[in-house]
C-alpha positions as CSV (number, residue, x, y, z in Angstrom):
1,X,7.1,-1.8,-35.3
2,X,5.9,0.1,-32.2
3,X,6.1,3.9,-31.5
4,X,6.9,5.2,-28.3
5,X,7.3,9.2,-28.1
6,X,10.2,11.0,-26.5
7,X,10.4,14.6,-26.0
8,X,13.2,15.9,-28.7
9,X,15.9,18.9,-28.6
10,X,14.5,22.2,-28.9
11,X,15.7,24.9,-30.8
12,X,16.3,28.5,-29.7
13,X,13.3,29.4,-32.0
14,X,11.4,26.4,-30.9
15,X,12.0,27.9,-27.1
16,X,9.8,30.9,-27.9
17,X,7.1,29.3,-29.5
18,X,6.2,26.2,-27.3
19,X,3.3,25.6,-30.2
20,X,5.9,24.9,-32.8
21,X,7.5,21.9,-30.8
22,X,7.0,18.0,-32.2
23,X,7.9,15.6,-30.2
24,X,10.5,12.6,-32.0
25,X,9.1,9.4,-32.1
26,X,11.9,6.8,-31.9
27,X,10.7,3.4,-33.1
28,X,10.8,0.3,-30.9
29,X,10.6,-3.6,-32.6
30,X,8.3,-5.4,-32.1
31,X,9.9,-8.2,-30.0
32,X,11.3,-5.2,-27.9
33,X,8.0,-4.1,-27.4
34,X,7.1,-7.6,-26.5
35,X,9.8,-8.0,-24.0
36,X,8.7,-4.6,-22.4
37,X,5.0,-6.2,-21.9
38,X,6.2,-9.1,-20.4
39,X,8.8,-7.2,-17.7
40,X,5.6,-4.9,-16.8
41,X,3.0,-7.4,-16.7
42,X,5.9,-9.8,-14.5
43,X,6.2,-6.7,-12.1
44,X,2.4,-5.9,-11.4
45,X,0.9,-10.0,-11.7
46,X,3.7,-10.4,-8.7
47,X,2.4,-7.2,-6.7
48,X,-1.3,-7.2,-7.0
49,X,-1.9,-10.7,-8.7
50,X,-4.2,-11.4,-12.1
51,X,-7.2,-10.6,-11.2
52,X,-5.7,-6.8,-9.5
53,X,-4.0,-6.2,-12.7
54,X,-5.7,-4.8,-15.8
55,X,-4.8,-3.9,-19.6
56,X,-5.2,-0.6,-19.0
57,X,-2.6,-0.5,-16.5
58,X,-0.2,-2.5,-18.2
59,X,-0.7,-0.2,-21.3
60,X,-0.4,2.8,-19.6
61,X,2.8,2.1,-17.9
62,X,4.4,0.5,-21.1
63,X,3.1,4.3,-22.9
64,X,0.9,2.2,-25.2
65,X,-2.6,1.8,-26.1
66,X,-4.6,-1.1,-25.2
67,X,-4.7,-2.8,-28.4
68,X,-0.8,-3.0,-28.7
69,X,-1.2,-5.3,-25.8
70,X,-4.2,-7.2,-27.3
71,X,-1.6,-7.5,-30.2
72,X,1.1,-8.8,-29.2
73,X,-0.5,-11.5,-26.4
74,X,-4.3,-11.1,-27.4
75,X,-5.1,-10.3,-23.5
76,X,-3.9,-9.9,-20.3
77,X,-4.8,-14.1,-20.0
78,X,-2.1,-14.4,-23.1
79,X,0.6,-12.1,-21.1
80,X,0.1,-14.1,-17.9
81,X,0.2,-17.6,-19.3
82,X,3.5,-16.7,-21.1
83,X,4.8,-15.0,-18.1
84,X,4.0,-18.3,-15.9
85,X,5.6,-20.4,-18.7
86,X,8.9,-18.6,-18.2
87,X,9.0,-18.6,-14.6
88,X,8.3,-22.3,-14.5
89,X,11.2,-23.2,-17.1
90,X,13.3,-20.9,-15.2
91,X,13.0,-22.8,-12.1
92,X,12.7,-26.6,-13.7
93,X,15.8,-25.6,-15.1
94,X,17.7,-24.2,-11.9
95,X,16.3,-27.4,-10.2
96,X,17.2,-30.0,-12.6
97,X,20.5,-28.7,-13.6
98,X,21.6,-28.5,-9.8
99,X,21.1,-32.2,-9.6
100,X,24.7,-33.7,-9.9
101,X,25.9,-36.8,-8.9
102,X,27.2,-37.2,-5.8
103,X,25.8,-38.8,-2.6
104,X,22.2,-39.1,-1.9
105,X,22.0,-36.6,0.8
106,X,24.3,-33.9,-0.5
107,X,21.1,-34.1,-3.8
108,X,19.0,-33.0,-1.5
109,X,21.0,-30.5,-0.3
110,X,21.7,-29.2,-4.0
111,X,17.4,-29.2,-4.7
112,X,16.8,-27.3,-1.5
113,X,19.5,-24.7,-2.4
114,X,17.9,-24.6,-6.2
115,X,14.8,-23.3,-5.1
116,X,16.1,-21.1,-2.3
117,X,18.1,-19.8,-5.2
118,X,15.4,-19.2,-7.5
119,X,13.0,-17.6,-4.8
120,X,16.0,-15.3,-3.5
121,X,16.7,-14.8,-7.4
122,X,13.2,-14.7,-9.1
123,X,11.4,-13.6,-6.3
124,X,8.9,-12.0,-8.6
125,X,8.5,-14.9,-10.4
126,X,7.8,-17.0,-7.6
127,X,5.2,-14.6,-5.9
128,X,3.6,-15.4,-9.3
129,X,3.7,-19.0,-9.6
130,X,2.0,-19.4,-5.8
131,X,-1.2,-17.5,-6.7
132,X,-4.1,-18.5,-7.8
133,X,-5.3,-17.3,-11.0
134,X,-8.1,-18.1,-13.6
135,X,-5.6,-19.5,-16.3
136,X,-4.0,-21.5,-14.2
137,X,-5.9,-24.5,-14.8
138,X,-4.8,-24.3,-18.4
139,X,-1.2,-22.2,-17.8
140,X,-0.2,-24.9,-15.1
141,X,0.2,-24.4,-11.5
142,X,2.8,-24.2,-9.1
143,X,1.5,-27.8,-8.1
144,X,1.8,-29.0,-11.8
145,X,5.3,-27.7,-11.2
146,X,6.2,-29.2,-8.1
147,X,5.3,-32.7,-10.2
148,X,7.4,-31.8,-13.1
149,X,10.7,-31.4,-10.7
150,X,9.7,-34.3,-8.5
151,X,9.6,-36.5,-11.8
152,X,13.1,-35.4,-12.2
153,X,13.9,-36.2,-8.6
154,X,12.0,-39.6,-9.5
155,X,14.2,-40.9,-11.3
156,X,17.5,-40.3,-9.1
157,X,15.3,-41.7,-6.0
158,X,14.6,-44.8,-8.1
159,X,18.1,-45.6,-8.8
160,X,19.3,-45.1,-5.4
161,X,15.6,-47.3,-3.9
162,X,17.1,-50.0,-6.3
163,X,20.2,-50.2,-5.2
164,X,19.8,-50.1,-1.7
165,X,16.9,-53.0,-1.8
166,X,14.2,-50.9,-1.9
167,X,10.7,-50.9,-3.7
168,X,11.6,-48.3,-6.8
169,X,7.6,-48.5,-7.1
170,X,7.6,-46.2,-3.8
171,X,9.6,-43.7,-5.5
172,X,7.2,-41.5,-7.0
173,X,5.8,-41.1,-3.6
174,X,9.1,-40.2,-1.8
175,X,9.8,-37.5,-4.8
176,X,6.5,-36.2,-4.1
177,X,6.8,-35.7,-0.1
178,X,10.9,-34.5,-0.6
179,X,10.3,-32.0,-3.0
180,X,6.8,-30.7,-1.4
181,X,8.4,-30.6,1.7
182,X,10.8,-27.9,0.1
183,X,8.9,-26.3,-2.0
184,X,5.9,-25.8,1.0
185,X,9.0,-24.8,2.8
186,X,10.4,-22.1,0.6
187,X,7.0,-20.6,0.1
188,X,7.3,-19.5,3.7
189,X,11.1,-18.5,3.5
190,X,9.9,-16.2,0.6
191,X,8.5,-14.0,3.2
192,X,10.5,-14.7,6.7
193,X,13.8,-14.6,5.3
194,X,14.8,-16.0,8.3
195,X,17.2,-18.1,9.4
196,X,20.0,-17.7,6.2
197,X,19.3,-19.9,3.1
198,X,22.2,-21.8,4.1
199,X,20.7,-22.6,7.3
200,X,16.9,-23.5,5.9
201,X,18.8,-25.9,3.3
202,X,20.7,-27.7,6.8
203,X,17.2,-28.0,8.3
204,X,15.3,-29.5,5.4
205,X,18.0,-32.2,4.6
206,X,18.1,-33.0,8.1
207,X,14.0,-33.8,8.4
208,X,14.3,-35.7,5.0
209,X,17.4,-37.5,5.9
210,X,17.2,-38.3,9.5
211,X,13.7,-38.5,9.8
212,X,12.0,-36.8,13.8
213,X,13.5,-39.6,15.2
214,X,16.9,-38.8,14.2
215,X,17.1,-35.3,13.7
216,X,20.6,-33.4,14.4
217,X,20.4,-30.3,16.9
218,X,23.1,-28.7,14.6
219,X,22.7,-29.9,11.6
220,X,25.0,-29.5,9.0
221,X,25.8,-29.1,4.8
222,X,28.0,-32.1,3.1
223,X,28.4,-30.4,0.0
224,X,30.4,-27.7,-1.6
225,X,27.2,-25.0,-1.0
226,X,27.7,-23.5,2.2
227,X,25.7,-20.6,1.7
């Protein structure tokens, strides 16, 4: 178990002599301690990126010493990678779970509002998983996580390619341009905020579905999400 000191009740005798005062020490687990690491090192990897973020800093503001965090993650390379490795399940899983059946276009609609989700959500998280970093070869990247979801899209696209007469051959290629196209998208939204989520979903089903040479001047949602 980890210690972590708290300042304790004083008694009146105590009050006089300042010397005679001990601070209590109240005993956090170790997977507490663990979780604590992970929120702080989440915070500061999102602000100033891994290379602006240090041990000593992450120490510090947990009220550790250095080696509690060498503990526990063996580095600040260990505390990143299993930061990145949540954020990126957390957003497979948003993604991939928001793909119901229903009609083609209204599965775009409910990708498009996954990530908007996630980066309105996990905004943290997502600052994180667009920056470079010297783990990420070996941690994955956010492109290595744009393939994962568009594997998942894959298959939907194939199924749809097939029955419509299509080459389901082509349908790696169209996953990878529809869920780019988002995610490239929502990198920029994660910063403008502007127009409404809502509205950024309307937009990119209507370049994906329509194509230039079709696009709606009001687009509009088919599904249940409206905003």
């Amino acid at each position: 178990m980890d210690d972590v000191a708290i300042d304790g009740g004083s008694s009146s005798t105590e009050k006089t002599r300042p010397s005679a005062r001990r601070a209590r020490r109240v005993r956090m687990t170790g997977a507490e301690r663990r979780e604590q690491l992970l929120d702080i090192g989440r915070t500061l990897f999102a602000e100033r990126g891994f290379e602006g973020t240090s041990v000593e800093e992450i120490a510090a503001k947990a009220g550790v010493s250095k080696p509690v965090v060498y503990e526990h993650f063996g580095g600040k390379e260990g505390l990143y990678a299993v930061v990145v490795d949540r954020e990126m399940r957390q957003l497979l899983d948003m993604v991939t779970g928001a793909l119901t059946a229903g009609h083609p276009r209204e599965l775009l609609e409910q990708a498009a509002f996954a990530l908007l989700d996630y980066i309105e959500t996990f905004t943290d998280g997502f600052r994180i998983l667009v920056r470079d970093s010297p783990v990420a070869q070996s941690t994955g990247t956010f492109a290595s996580l744009i393939s994962d979801i568009a594997t998942q899209v894959e298959d939907i696209l194939g199924m749809e390619f097939k029955n419509r007469g299509f080459d389901p051959k082509l349908a790696p290629l169209y996953a990878q341009a529809l869920v780019g196209m988002v995610a490239l998208t929502g990198q920029w939204w994660l910063d403008a905020r502007r127009p409404k989520k809502a509205e950024v979903a309307a937009h990119l089903v209507n370049l994906a579905w329509h194509g230039l040479d079709g696009l709606e001047p009001k687009p509009r949602l088919i599904g249940h999400r409206k905003s």
